[in-house]
Backbone of each chain as ProteinMPNN parsed JSONL, in Angstrom:
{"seq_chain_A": "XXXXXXXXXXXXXXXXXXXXXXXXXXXXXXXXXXXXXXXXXXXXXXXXXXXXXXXXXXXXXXXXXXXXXXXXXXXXXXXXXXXXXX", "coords_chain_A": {"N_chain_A": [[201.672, 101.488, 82.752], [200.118, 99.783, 83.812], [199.801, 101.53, 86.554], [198.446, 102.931, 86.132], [196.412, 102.208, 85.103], [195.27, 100.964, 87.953], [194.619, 103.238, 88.904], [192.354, 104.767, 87.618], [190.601, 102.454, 88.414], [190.786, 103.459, 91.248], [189.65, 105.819, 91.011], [187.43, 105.401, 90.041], [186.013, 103.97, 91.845], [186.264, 105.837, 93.94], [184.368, 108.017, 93.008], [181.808, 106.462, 92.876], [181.776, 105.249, 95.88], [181.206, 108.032, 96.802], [178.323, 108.826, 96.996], [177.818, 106.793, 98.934], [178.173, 108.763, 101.696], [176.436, 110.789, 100.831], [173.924, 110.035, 100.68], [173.696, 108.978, 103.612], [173.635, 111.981, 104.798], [171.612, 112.82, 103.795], [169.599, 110.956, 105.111], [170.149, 111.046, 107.423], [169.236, 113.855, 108.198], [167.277, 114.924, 107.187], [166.615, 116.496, 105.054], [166.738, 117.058, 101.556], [166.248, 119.172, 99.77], [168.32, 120.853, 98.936], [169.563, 119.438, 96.95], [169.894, 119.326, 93.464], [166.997, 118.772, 91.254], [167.249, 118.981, 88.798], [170.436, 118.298, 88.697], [170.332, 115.728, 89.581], [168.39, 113.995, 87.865], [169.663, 114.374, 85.86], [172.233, 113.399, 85.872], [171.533, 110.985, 86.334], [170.516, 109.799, 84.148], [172.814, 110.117, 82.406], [174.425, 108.148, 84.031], [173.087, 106.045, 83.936], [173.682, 105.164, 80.855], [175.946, 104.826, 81.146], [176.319, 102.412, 82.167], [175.505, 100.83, 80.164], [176.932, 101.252, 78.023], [178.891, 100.034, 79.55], [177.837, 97.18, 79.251], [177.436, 96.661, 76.924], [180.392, 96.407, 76.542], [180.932, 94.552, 78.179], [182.135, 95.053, 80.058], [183.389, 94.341, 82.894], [184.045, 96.03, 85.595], [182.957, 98.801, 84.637], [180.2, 98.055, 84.524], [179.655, 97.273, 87.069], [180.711, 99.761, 89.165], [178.745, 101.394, 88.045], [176.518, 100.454, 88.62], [175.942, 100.262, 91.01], [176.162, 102.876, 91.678], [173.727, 104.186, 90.541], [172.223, 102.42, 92.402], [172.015, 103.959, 94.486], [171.818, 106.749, 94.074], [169.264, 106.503, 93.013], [168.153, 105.816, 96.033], [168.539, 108.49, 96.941], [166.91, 109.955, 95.045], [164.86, 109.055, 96.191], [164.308, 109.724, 98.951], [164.743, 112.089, 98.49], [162.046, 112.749, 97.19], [159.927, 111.852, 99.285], [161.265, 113.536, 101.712], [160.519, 116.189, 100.563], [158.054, 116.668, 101.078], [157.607, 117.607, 103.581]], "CA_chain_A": [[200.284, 101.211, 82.381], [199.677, 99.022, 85.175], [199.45, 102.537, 87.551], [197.149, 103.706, 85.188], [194.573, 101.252, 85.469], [195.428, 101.108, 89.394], [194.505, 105.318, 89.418], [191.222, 104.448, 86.87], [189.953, 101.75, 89.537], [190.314, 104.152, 92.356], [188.945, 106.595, 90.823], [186.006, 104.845, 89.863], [185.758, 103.76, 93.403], [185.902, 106.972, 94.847], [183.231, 108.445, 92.491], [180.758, 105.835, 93.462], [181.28, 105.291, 96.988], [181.26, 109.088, 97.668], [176.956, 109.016, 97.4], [177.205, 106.596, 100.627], [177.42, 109.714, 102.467], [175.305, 112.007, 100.518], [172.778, 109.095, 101.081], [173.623, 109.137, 104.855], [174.097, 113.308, 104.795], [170.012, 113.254, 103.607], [168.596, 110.407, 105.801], [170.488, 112.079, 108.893], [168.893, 115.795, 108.487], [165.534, 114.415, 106.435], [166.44, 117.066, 104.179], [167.189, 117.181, 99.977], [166.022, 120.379, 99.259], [169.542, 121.374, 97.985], [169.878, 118.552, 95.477], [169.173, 120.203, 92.289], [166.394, 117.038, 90.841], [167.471, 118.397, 87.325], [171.403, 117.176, 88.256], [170.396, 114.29, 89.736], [168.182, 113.01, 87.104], [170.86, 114.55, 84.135], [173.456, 112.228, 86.371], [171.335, 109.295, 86.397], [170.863, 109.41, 82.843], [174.723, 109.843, 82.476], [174.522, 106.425, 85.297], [172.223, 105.065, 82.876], [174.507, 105.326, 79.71], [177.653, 104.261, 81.266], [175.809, 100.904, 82.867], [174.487, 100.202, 79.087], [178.28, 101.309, 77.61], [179.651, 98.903, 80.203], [177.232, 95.712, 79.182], [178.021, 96.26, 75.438], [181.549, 96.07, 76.557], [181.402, 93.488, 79.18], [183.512, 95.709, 81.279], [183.004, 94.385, 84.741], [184.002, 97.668, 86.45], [182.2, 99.714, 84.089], [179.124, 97.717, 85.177], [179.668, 97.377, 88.857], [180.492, 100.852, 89.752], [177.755, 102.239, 87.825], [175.023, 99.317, 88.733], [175.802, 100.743, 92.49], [175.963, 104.397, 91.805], [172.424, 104.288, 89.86], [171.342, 102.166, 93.206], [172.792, 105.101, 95.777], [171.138, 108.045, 93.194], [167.572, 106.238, 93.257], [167.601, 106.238, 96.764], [168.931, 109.762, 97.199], [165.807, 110.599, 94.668], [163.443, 108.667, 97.158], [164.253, 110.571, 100.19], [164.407, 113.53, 98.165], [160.486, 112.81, 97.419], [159.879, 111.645, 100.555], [160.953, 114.81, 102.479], [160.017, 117.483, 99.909], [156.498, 117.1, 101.804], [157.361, 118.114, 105.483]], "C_chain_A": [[199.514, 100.569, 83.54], [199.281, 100.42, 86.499], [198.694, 102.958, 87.111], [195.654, 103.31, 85.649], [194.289, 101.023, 86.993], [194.736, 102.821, 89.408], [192.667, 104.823, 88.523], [190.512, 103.472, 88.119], [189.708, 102.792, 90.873], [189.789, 105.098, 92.396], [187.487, 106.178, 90.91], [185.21, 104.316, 91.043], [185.42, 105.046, 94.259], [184.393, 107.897, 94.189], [181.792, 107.667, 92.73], [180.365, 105.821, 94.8], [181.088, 107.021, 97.705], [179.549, 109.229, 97.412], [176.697, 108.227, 98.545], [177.305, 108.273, 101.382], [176.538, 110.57, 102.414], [173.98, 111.31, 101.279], [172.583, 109.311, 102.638], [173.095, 110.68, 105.891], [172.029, 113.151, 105.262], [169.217, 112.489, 104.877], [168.875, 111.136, 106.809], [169.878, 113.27, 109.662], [167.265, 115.634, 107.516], [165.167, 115.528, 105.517], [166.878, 116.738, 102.743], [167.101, 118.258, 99.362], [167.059, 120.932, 98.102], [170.351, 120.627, 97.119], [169.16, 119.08, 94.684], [168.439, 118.576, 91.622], [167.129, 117.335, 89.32], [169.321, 117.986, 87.149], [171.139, 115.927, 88.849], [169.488, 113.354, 88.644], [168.965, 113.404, 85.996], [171.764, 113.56, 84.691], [173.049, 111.131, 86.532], [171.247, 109.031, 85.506], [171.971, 108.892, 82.22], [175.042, 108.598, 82.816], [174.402, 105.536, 84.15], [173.49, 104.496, 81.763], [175.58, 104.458, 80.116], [177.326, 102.453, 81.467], [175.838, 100.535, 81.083], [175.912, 100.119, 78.097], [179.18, 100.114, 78.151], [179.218, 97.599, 79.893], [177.761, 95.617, 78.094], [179.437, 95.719, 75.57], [182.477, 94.742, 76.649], [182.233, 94.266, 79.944], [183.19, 95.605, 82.938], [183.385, 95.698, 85.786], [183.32, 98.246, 86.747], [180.589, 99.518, 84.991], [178.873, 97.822, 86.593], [179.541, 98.336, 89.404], [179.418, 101.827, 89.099], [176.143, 101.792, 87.888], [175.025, 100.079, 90.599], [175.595, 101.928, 92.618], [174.441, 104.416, 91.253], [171.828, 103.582, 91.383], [171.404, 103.486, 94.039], [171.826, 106.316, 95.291], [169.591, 107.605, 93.595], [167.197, 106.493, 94.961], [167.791, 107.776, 97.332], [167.735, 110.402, 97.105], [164.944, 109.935, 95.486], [163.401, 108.935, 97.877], [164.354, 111.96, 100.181], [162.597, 113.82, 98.278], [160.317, 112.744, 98.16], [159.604, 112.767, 101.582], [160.536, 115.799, 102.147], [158.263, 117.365, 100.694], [156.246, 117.39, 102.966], [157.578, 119.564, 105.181]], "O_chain_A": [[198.435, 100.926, 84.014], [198.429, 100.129, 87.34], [197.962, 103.601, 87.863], [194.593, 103.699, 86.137], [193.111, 100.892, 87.323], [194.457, 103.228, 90.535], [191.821, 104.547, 89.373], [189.733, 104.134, 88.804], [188.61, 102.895, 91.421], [189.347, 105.548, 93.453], [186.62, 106.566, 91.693], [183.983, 104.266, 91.127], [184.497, 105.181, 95.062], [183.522, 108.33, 94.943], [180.745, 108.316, 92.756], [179.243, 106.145, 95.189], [180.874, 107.198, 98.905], [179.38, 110.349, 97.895], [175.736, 108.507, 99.261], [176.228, 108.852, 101.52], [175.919, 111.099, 103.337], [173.256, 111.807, 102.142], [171.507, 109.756, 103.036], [172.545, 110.728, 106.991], [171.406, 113.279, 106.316], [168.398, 113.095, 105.568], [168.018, 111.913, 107.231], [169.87, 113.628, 110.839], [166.384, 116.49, 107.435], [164.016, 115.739, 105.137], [167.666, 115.798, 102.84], [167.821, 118.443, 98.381], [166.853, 121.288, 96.942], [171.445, 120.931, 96.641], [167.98, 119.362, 94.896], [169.076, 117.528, 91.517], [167.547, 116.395, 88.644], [169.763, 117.543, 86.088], [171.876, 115.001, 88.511], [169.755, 112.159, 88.516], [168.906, 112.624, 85.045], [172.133, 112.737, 83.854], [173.796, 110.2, 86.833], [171.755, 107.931, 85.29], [172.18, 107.796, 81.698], [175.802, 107.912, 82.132], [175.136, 104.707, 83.611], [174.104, 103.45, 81.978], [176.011, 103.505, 79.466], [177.981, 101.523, 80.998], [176.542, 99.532, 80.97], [176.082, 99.094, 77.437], [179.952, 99.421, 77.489], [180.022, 96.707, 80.162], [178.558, 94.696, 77.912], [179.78, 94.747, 74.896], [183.457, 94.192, 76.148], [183.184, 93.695, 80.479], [182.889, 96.421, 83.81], [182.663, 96.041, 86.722], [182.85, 98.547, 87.844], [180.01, 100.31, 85.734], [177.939, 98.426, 87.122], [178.592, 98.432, 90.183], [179.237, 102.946, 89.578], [175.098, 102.318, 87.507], [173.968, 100.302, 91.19], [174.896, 102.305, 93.558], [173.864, 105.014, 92.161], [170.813, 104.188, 91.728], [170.284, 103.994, 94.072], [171.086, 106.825, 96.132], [168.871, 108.259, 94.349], [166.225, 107.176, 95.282], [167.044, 108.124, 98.246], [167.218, 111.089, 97.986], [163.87, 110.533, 95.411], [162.285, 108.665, 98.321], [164.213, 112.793, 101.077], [161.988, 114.616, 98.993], [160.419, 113.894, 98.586], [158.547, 113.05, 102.147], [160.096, 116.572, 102.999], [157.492, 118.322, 100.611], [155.135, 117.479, 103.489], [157.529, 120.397, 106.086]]}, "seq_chain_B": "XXXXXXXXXXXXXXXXXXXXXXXXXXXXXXXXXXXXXXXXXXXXXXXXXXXXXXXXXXXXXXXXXXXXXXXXXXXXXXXXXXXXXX", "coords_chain_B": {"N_chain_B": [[180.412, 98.748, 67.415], [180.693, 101.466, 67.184], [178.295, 102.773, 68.095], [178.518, 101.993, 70.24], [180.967, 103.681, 71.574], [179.613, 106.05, 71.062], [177.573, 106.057, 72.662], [179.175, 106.064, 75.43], [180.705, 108.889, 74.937], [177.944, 110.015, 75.193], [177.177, 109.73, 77.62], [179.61, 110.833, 79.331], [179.409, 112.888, 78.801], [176.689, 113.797, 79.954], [177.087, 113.381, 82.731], [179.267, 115.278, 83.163], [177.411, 117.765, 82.758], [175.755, 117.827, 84.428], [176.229, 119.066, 86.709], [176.01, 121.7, 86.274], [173.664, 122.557, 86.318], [173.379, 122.471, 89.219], [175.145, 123.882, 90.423], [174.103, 126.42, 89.261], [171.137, 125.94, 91.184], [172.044, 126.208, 93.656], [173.384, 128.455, 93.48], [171.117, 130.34, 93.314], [169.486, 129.572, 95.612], [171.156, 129.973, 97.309], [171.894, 128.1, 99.267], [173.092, 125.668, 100.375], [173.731, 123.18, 101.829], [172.667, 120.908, 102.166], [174.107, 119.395, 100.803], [176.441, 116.963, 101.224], [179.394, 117.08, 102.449], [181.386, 115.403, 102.795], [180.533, 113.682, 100.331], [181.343, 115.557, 98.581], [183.906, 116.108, 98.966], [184.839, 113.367, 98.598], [183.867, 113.032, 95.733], [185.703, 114.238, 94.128], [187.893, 113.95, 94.867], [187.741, 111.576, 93.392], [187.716, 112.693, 90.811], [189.656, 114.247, 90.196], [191.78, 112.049, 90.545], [190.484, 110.677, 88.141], [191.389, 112.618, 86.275], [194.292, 112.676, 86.016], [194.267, 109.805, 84.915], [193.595, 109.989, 82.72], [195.102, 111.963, 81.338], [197.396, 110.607, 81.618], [197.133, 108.661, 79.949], [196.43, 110.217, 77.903], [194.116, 110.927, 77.233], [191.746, 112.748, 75.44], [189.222, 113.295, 75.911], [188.464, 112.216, 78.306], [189.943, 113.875, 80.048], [188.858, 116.282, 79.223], [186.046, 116.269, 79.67], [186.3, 115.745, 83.097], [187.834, 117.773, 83.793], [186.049, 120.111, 83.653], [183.95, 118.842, 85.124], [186.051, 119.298, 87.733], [185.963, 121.625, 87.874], [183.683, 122.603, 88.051], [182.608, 121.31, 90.384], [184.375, 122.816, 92.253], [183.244, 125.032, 92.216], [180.347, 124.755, 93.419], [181.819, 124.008, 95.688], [182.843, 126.347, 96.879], [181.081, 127.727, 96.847], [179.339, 126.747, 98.732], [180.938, 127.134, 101.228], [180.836, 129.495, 101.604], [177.979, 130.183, 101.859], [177.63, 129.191, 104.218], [178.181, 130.533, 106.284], [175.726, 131.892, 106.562]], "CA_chain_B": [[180.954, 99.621, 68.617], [180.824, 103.222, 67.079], [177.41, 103.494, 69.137], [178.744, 101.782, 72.289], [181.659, 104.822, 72.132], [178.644, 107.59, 71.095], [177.186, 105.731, 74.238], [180.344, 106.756, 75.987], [180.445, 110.442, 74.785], [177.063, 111.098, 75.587], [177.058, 109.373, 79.563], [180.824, 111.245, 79.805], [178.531, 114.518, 78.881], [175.686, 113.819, 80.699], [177.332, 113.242, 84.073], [179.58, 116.106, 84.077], [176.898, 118.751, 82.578], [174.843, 117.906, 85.489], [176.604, 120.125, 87.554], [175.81, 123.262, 85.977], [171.853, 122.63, 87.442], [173.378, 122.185, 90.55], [175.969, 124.978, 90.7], [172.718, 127.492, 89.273], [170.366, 125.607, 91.958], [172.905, 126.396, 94.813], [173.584, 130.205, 93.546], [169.541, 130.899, 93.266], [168.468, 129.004, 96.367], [172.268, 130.326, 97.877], [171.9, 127.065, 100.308], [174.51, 124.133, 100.105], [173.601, 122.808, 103.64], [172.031, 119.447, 102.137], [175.165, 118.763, 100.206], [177.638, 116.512, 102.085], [180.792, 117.56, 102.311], [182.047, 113.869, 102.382], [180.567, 113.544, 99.24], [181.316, 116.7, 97.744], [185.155, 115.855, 98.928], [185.862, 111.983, 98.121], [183.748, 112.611, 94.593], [186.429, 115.927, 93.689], [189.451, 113.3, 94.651], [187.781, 110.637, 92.052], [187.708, 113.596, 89.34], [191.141, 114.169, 90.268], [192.146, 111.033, 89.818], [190.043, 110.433, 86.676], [192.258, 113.637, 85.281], [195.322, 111.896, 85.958], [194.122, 108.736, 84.552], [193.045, 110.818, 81.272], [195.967, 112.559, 81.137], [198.708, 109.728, 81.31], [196.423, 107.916, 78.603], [196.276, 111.534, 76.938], [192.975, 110.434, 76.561], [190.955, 114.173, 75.326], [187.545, 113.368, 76.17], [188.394, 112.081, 79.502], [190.547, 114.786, 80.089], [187.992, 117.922, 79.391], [184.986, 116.085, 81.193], [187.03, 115.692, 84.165], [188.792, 119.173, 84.313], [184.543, 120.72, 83.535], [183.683, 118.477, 86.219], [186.373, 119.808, 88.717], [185.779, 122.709, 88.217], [181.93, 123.156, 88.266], [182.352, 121.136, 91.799], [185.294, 123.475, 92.952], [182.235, 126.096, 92.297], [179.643, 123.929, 94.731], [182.815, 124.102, 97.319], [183.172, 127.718, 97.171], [179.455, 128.3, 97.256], [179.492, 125.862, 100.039], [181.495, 127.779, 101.659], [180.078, 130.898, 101.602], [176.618, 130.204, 102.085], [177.208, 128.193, 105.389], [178.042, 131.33, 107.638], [174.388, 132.957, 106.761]], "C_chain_B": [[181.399, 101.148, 68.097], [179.663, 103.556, 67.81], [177.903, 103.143, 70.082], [180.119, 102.982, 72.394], [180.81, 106.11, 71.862], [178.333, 107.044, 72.367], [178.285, 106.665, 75.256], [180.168, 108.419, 76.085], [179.385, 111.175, 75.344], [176.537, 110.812, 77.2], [177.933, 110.382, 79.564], [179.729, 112.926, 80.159], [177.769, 114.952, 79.417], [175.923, 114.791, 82.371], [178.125, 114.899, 84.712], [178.78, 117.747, 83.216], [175.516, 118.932, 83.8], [174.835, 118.704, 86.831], [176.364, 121.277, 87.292], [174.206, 123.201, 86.784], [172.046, 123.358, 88.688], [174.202, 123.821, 91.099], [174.579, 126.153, 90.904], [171.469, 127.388, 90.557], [171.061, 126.412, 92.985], [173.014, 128.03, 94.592], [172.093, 131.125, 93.312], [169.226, 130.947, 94.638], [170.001, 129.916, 97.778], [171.987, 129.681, 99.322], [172.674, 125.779, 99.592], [174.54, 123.247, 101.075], [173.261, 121.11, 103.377], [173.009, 118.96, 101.367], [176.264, 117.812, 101.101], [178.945, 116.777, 101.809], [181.673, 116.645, 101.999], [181.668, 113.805, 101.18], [181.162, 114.296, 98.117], [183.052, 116.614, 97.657], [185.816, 114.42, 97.957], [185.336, 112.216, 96.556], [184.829, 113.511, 93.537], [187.407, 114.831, 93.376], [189.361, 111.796, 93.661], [187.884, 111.508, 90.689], [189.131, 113.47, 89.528], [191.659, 113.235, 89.527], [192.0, 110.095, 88.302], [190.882, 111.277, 85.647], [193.43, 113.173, 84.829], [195.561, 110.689, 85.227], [193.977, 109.378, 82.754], [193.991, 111.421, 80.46], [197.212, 112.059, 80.958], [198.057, 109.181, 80.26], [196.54, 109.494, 77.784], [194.887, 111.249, 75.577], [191.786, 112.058, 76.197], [189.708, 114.32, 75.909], [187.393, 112.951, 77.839], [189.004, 113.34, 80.195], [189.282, 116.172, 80.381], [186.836, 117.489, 80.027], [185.196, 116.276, 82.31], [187.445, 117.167, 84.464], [187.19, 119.951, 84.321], [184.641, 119.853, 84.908], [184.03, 119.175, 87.666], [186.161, 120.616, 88.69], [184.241, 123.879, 88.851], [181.618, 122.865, 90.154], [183.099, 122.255, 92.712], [184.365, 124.686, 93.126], [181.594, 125.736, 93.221], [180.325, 124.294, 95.859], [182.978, 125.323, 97.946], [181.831, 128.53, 97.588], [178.449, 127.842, 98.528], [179.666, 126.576, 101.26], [181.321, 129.167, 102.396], [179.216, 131.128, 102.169], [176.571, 129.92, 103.632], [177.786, 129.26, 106.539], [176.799, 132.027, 107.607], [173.633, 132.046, 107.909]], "O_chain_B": [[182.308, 101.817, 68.589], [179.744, 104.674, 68.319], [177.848, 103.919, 71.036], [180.329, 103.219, 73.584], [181.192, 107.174, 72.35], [178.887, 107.62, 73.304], [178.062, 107.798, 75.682], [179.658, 109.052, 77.009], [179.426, 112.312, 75.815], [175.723, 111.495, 77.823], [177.27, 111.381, 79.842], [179.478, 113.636, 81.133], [177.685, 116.163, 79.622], [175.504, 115.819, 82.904], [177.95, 115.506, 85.769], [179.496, 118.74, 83.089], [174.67, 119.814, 83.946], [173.958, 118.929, 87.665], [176.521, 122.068, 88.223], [173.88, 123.875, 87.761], [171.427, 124.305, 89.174], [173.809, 124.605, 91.963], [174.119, 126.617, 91.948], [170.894, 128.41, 90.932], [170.51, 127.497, 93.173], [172.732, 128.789, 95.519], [172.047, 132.347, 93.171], [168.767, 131.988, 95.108], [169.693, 130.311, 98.902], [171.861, 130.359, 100.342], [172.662, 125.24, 98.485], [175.503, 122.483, 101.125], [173.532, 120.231, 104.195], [172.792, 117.769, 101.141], [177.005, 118.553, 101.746], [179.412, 116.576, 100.688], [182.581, 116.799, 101.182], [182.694, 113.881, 100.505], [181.429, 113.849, 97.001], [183.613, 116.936, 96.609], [186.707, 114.341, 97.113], [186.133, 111.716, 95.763], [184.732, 113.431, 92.312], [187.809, 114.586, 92.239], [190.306, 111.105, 93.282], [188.121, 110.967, 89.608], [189.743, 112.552, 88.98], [191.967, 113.291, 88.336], [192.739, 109.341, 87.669], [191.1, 110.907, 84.494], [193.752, 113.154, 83.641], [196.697, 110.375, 84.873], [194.483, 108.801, 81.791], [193.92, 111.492, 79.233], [198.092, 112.67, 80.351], [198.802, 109.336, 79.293], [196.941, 109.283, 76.639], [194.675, 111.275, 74.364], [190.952, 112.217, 77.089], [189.238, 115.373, 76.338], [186.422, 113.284, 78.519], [188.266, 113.795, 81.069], [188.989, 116.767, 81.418], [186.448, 118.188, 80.964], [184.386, 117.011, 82.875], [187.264, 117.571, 85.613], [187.147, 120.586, 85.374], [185.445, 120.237, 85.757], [183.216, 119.539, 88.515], [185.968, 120.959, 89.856], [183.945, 124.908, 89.459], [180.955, 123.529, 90.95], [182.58, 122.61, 93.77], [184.587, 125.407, 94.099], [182.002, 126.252, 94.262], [179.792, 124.781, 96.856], [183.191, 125.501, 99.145], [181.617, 129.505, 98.308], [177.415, 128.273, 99.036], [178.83, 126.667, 102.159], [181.657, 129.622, 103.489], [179.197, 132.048, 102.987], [175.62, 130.334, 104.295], [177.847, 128.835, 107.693], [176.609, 132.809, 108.538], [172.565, 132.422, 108.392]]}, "name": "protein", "num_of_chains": 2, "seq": "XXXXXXXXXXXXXXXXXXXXXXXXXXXXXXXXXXXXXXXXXXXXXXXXXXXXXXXXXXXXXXXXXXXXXXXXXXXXXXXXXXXXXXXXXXXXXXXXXXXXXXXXXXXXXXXXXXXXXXXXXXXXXXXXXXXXXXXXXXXXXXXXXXXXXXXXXXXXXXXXXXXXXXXXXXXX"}
Protein backbone atom coordinates (compact mmCIF):
# COMPACT_ATOMS: atom_id res chain seq x y z
CA UNK A 1 0.00 0.00 0.00
CA UNK A 2 2.71 2.19 0.92
CA UNK A 3 4.03 1.82 -3.10
CA UNK A 4 0.77 2.69 -4.01
CA UNK A 5 0.50 5.94 -2.57
CA UNK A 6 4.38 6.44 -3.48
CA UNK A 7 3.18 5.71 -7.56
CA UNK A 8 -0.22 8.14 -6.82
CA UNK A 9 2.21 11.06 -5.58
CA UNK A 10 4.39 10.71 -8.57
CA UNK A 11 1.98 10.55 -10.66
CA UNK A 12 0.32 13.48 -9.55
CA UNK A 13 3.61 15.18 -9.78
CA UNK A 14 4.31 14.31 -13.12
CA UNK A 15 0.84 15.39 -14.41
CA UNK A 16 1.26 18.82 -13.02
CA UNK A 17 4.74 19.64 -13.53
CA UNK A 18 4.57 18.46 -17.20
CA UNK A 19 2.64 22.19 -18.20
CA UNK A 20 6.12 23.84 -16.99
CA UNK A 21 7.22 23.07 -20.35
CA UNK A 22 4.17 23.49 -22.37
CA UNK A 23 4.27 26.95 -20.59
CA UNK A 24 7.97 27.34 -21.62
CA UNK A 25 7.26 25.37 -25.26
CA UNK A 26 4.59 28.62 -25.92
CA UNK A 27 6.57 31.58 -24.43
CA UNK A 28 9.75 30.24 -26.44
CA UNK A 29 8.00 30.15 -30.11
CA UNK A 30 5.12 32.99 -29.09
CA UNK A 31 2.91 30.53 -30.52
CA UNK A 32 -0.58 28.55 -29.06
CA UNK A 33 -2.33 28.18 -32.04
CA UNK A 34 -2.28 24.33 -31.59
CA UNK A 35 -3.82 24.31 -28.13
CA UNK A 36 -7.29 23.35 -28.78
CA UNK A 37 -9.04 26.52 -26.18
CA UNK A 38 -12.04 24.00 -25.99
CA UNK A 39 -9.41 21.28 -24.13
CA UNK A 40 -7.89 23.68 -22.26
CA UNK A 41 -10.86 25.30 -20.84
CA UNK A 42 -12.78 21.47 -20.55
CA UNK A 43 -9.28 20.73 -18.48
CA UNK A 44 -9.50 23.68 -16.39
CA UNK A 45 -12.89 22.97 -15.47
CA UNK A 46 -11.78 19.31 -14.71
CA UNK A 47 -8.64 21.60 -12.58
CA UNK A 48 -11.44 23.38 -11.17
CA UNK A 49 -13.42 20.32 -9.77
CA UNK A 50 -10.57 18.42 -8.47
CA UNK A 51 -9.18 21.76 -6.44
CA UNK A 52 -12.95 22.03 -4.93
CA UNK A 53 -12.99 17.84 -4.44
CA UNK A 54 -9.64 18.31 -2.73
CA UNK A 55 -10.86 21.30 -0.15
CA UNK A 56 -14.02 19.27 0.78
CA UNK A 57 -11.58 16.58 1.53
CA UNK A 58 -8.76 18.46 2.99
CA UNK A 59 -6.50 16.43 0.86
CA UNK A 60 -3.33 18.41 0.80
CA UNK A 61 -2.07 16.85 -2.47
CA UNK A 62 -5.32 16.96 -4.04
CA UNK A 63 -5.15 20.73 -3.41
CA UNK A 64 -1.57 21.49 -4.15
CA UNK A 65 -1.15 19.76 -7.37
CA UNK A 66 -4.24 21.07 -8.73
CA UNK A 67 -3.91 24.82 -7.11
CA UNK A 68 -0.53 24.76 -9.41
CA UNK A 69 -1.82 23.06 -12.46
CA UNK A 70 -4.94 25.62 -12.68
CA UNK A 71 -1.94 28.37 -12.13
CA UNK A 72 0.34 26.80 -15.24
CA UNK A 73 -3.23 26.38 -17.52
CA UNK A 74 -4.22 30.20 -16.85
CA UNK A 75 -1.06 31.24 -17.98
CA UNK A 76 -0.87 28.91 -20.96
CA UNK A 77 -4.54 30.57 -21.74
CA UNK A 78 -2.85 34.12 -21.43
CA UNK A 79 -0.20 33.63 -23.92
CA UNK A 80 -2.56 31.79 -25.91
CA UNK A 81 -4.63 35.27 -26.06
CA UNK A 82 -1.82 37.19 -26.19
CA UNK A 83 -0.32 35.66 -29.39
CA UNK A 84 -3.54 34.72 -31.24
CA UNK A 85 -3.15 38.53 -32.44
CA UNK A 86 0.28 38.52 -34.33
CA UNK B 1 -19.65 13.38 0.73
CA UNK B 2 -21.81 11.70 -2.07
CA UNK B 3 -21.37 15.23 -3.90
CA UNK B 4 -17.67 15.64 -3.01
CA UNK B 5 -17.28 11.92 -4.94
CA UNK B 6 -19.96 13.23 -7.92
CA UNK B 7 -17.35 16.15 -7.65
CA UNK B 8 -14.74 13.53 -8.30
CA UNK B 9 -16.53 11.72 -11.23
CA UNK B 10 -17.28 14.69 -12.99
CA UNK B 11 -13.37 16.54 -12.71
CA UNK B 12 -12.04 12.62 -13.48
CA UNK B 13 -14.44 13.15 -16.76
CA UNK B 14 -13.80 16.46 -17.48
CA UNK B 15 -10.01 16.25 -17.61
CA UNK B 16 -9.70 13.22 -19.61
CA UNK B 17 -12.64 14.15 -22.24
CA UNK B 18 -10.67 17.15 -22.97
CA UNK B 19 -8.58 15.41 -25.18
CA UNK B 20 -10.94 14.48 -27.73
CA UNK B 21 -11.07 18.63 -28.69
CA UNK B 22 -7.59 18.40 -28.89
CA UNK B 23 -7.00 15.14 -30.77
CA UNK B 24 -10.08 16.64 -33.46
CA UNK B 25 -8.22 20.22 -33.25
CA UNK B 26 -4.82 18.56 -34.22
CA UNK B 27 -6.46 16.18 -37.08
CA UNK B 28 -8.45 19.39 -38.70
CA UNK B 29 -5.71 21.97 -38.27
CA UNK B 30 -3.12 18.61 -38.95
CA UNK B 31 -0.43 20.87 -36.87
CA UNK B 32 1.02 19.60 -33.45
CA UNK B 33 4.10 21.96 -33.64
CA UNK B 34 2.81 24.12 -30.52
CA UNK B 35 2.46 21.03 -28.43
CA UNK B 36 5.58 20.26 -26.34
CA UNK B 37 6.82 17.17 -26.52
CA UNK B 38 8.13 17.45 -22.86
CA UNK B 39 4.79 17.91 -21.94
CA UNK B 40 3.11 15.64 -24.12
CA UNK B 41 5.86 12.93 -22.71
CA UNK B 42 6.20 13.49 -18.74
CA UNK B 43 2.08 14.05 -18.73
CA UNK B 44 1.66 10.19 -20.73
CA UNK B 45 4.25 8.80 -17.85
CA UNK B 46 1.80 10.46 -15.04
CA UNK B 47 -1.26 8.61 -16.86
CA UNK B 48 0.81 5.66 -16.76
CA UNK B 49 1.44 5.80 -13.50
CA UNK B 50 -2.08 6.91 -12.50
CA UNK B 51 -3.10 3.36 -14.36
CA UNK B 52 -0.93 1.51 -12.18
CA UNK B 53 -2.02 3.30 -9.18
CA UNK B 54 -5.81 2.48 -10.29
CA UNK B 55 -5.13 -0.76 -11.05
CA UNK B 56 -3.31 -2.08 -7.80
CA UNK B 57 -6.27 -0.23 -5.89
CA UNK B 58 -8.56 -1.94 -8.67
CA UNK B 59 -9.98 1.25 -8.44
CA UNK B 60 -12.64 1.28 -11.97
CA UNK B 61 -13.07 4.83 -12.43
CA UNK B 62 -9.49 5.57 -12.11
CA UNK B 63 -8.67 2.86 -14.18
CA UNK B 64 -10.94 3.74 -17.48
CA UNK B 65 -10.14 7.60 -17.21
CA UNK B 66 -6.59 6.86 -17.27
CA UNK B 67 -6.47 4.07 -20.00
CA UNK B 68 -9.16 7.00 -22.29
CA UNK B 69 -6.64 9.39 -21.36
CA UNK B 70 -3.61 7.30 -22.65
CA UNK B 71 -4.88 6.60 -25.28
CA UNK B 72 -6.45 9.84 -26.73
CA UNK B 73 -2.71 11.28 -25.93
CA UNK B 74 -0.99 8.19 -27.64
CA UNK B 75 -3.32 9.71 -30.63
CA UNK B 76 -1.72 13.53 -30.15
CA UNK B 77 1.81 11.46 -30.29
CA UNK B 78 1.09 9.77 -33.43
CA UNK B 79 -0.43 12.85 -34.98
CA UNK B 80 2.58 14.56 -33.66
CA UNK B 81 4.43 12.59 -35.39
CA UNK B 82 3.19 12.67 -38.58
CA UNK B 83 2.39 16.11 -39.03
CA UNK B 84 5.99 17.34 -38.12
CA UNK B 85 7.70 16.13 -41.48
CA UNK B 86 5.14 18.48 -43.65
Amino acid sequence: MRLTSLLGFIAGALTTVSFIPQVLHAWRSKRCDDLSWAMLLTFSAGVVLWLVYGIRLWAMPVIVANAVTLVLLLIIMALKTRYASR
